[in-house]
N, C-alpha and C positions, 0 to 999 in steps of 0.2 A: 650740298646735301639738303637744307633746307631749300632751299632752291624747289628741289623737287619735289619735296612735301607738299610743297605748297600748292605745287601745278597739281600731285593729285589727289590732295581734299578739294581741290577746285573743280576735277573732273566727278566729282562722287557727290560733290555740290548740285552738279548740273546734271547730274543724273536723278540724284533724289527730287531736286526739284522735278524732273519731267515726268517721274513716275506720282512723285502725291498729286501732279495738276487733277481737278475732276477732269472726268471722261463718259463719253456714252457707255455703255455693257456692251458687250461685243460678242458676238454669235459664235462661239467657238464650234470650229470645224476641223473634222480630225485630218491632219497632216497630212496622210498618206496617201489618202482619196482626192484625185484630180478633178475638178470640178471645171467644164469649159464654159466661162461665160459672156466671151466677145466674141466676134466674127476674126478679128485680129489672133486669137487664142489659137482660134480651131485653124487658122491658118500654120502657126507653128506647131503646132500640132498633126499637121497633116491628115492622112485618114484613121488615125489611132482606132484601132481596129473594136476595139471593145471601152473606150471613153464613156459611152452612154450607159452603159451597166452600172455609172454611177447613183442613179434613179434608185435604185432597187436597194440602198443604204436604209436598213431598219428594217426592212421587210422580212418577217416571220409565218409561220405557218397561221393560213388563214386569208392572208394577206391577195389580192388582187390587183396586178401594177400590169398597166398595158406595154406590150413587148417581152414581158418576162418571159413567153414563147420561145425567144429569141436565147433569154441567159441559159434557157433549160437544152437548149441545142449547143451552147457551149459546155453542159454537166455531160451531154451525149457521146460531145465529140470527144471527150476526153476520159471517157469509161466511166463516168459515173452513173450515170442515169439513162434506162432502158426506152426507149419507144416505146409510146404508149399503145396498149391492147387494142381498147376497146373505141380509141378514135383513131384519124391518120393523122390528126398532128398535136403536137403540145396546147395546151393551154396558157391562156396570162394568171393561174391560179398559184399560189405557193402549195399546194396539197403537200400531203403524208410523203408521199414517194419521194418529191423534192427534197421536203426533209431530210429525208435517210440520205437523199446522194449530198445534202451540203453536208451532213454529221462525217459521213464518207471522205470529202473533200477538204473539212478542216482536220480531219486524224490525219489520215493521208498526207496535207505538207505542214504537219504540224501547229496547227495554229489552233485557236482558244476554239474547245469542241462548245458550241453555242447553238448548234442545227437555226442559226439565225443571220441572216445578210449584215454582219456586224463592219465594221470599217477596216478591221482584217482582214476580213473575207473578200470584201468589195477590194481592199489594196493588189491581193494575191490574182484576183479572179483578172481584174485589168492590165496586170503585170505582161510585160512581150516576155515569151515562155516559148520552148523548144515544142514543136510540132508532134512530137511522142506524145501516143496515149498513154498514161497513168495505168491505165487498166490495161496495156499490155505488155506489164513486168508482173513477178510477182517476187515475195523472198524477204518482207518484212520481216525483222527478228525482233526481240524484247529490247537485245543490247545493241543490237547494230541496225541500219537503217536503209542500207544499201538493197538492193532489189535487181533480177536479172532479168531477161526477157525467159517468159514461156518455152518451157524444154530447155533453161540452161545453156543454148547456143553459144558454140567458144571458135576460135580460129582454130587450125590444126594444119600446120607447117612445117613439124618436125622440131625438133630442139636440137643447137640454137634457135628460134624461130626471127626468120626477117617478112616483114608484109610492104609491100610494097603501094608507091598514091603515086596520084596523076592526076593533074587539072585537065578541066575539057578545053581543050583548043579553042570552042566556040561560044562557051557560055561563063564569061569570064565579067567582068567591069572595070568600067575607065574611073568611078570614083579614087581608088586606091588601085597601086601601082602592081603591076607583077610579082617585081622582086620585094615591094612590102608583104604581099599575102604570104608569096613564099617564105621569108622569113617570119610572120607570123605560124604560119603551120609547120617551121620546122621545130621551133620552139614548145609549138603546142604537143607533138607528137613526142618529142625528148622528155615531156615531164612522163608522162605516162610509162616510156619505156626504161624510165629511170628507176619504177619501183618494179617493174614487173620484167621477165626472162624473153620479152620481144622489142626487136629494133624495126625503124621505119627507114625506107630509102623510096626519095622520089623518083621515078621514073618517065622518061619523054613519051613511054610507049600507054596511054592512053587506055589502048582498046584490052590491053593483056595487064591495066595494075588491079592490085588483089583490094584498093581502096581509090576509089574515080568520085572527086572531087568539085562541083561547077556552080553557079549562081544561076536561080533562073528566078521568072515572073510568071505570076497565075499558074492557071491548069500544065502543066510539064508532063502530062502523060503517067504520073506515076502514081493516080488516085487518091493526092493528099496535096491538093492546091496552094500555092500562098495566097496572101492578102492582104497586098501593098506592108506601106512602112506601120511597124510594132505591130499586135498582133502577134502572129506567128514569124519566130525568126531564122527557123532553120528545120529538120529535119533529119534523121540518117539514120540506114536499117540495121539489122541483128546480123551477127554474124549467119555465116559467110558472104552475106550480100556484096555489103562495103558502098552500096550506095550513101553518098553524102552531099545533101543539095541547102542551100542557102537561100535566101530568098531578095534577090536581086533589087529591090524595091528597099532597101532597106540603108537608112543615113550610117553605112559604115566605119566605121573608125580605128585607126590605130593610136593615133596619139588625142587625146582629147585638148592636148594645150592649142593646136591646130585647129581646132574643130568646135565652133560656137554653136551649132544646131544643140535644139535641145534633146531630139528623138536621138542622135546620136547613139549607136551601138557598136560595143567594145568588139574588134572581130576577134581577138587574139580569146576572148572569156567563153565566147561560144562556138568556136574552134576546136577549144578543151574540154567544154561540155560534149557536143558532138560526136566527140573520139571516144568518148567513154562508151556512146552505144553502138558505135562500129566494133567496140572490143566486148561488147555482149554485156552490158551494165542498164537496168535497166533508171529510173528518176530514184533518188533519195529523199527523205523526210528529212535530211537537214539542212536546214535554210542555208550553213555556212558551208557547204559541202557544193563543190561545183556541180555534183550530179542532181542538184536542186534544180524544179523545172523552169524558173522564172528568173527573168533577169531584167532588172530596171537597165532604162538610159542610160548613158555617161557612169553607168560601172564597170569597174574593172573585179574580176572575179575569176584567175587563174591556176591559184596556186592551190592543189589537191589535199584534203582532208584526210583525216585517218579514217574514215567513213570509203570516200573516197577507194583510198590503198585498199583497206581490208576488202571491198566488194571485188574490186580487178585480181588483186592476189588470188582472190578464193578460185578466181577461174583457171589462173596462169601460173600463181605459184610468184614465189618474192624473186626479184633481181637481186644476185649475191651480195652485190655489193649497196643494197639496200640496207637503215635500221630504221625502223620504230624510235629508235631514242634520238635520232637527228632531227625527224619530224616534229616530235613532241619538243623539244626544243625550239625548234624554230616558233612552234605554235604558242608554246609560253610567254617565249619573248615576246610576242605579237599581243599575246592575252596581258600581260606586265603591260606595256607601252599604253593600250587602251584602258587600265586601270587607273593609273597615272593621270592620266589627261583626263577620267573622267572624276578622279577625287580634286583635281585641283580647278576644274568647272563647280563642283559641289563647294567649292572653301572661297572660291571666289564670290561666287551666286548668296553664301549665306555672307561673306561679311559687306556685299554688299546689302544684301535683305538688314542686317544690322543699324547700318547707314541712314537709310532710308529711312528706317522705324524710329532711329533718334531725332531723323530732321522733323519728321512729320506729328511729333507728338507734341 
């Protein structure tokens, strides 16, 4: 018992010691924002689609930053911001207009409304995010956050209601295996039909399922292009389309224990995203809410929100044997466990800061 006392005032030793040494001042830079600054970097980092929008960290109205041209065609493509009148293309200015579409754009996924290129903003803005326009849902509420596409569009099959998927024959990938995908989107499609009054079954027949499934690269014909790895990770239409395209370029993943890449993307999180708007769901304001339009690397993010439920239900109506109180349960425990762990980081953190402050005096 002593014993171990010992080893750790000796570890608290050698801690306090490393933190009183003097030190230069250090340039604090905020976490979130990816900063690439070797040629090594950008290598693992492949073509990260929107990386350089780092630049534009601080920039407020007034502001003049060459490329910004370029951010404001990303406010465009994503319904925020109108083509300008009176020239044919954007400017590198932050004017009034831009303004309004970031004011727009941090209400919209909920982040600190600042009408300023804050480090938020720049996290969100660079984040690989579902190919859905933002501005083609609509259904904001006060309490809820969920949002649908334009006219409300719902499947309509009958009750029981079954929808049927199918992979394309031809546009598939050898990174991950067949029977992994498949059992990634069988999984994906059971949470869904677990709250709601419709089942999925895969089908061999392709050309006749009510949900046609594939991976592709660049321009596919369907006037919403990918653009290599992160970026844009996927896409998929309002009902009754049922188109659902992936974006082939992309360092796919099912298991991350397998998987060192750092661009690494969960397929089974955006699987579940995806299916949300093949069922008529349009992006949600809640960052924990799968139907959120952004989704970092190496996360997993499957498991559906009461955000979530309540936007699918409002179209479809509850699965019987669905509750409200399993969910919020689950979510307690979940919210509990991360309580936990972060008071006893706090208790650790100060009785070290204690430590330290006795050695150093």
């Amino acid at each position: 018992m002593f014993l171990f006392f010992s080893y750790f005032n000796l570890f608290f030793l050698g801690v306090a010691i490393f933190l009183c040494h003097p030190c230069f001042p250090a340039r604090i830079v905020p976490e979130s924002v990816t900063v690439i600054t070797s040629e090594s970097q950008k290598t693992q980092t492949h073509n990260a689609t929107w990386h350089d929008f780092s630049k534009f960290l601080y920039a407020e109205r007034g502001s003049h930053v060459s490329g910004m041209s370029e951010l404001k065609k990303y406010f465009h493509r994503f319904g925020y911001l109108a083509l300008p009148e009176t020239t044919p293309n954007f400017t590198d200015t932050f004017d009034s207009q831009f303004e309004t579409a970031v004011f727009r754009y941090q209400k919209r996924l909920g982040l600190p409304v600042t009408g300023k290129l804050d480090s938020d903003t720049i996290s969100a803005i660079m984040a690989p995010r579902c190919g859905v326009s933002d501005a083609a849902t609509h259904g904001i509420h006060a309490a809820r956050h969920y949002a649908y596409f334009n006219g409300k569009p719902r499947w309509t099959r009958g009750t029981p209601m079954t929808l049927t998927y199918a992979f394309s024959p031809y546009n598939m990938i050898d990174r991950v295996s067949v029977p992994e995908i498949r059992a990634v989107f069988e999984r994906a499609f059971s949470r869904w039909a677990s709250v709601i009054p419709v089942s999925f079954r895969e089908t061999p027949e392709y050309d006749k399922a009510d949900i046609t499934i594939g991976f592709y690269l660049g321009d596919h014909g369907d006037g919403e292009p990918f653009d290599g790895v992160l970026g844009v990770l996927a896409h998929a239409f309002s009902p009754q389309n049922g188109r659902f395209h992936l974006d082939a370029a992309e360092m796919w993943s099912v298991d991350f224990e397998r998987e060192d890449s750092r661009v690494a993307v969960d397929l089974e999180s955006v699987a579940t995203h995806e299916i949300g708007h093949v069922l008529g769901l349009g992006h949600s304001s809640v960052k924990e809410a799968v139907m959120y339009p952004s989704l970092s690397p190496r996360r997993k993010k499957v498991d559906l929100k009461i955000d979530d439920v309540a936007g699918v239900q409002s179209l479809y109506g509850s699965n019987p044997n669905f509750t409200f109180s399993s969910l919020l349960q689950s979510q307690n425990s979940l919210n509990a466990a991360i309580g936990l762990e972060a008071r006893f980081f706090r208790w650790t953190t100060l009785s070290l800061a204690l430590v330290v402050l006795f050695l150093c005096v």
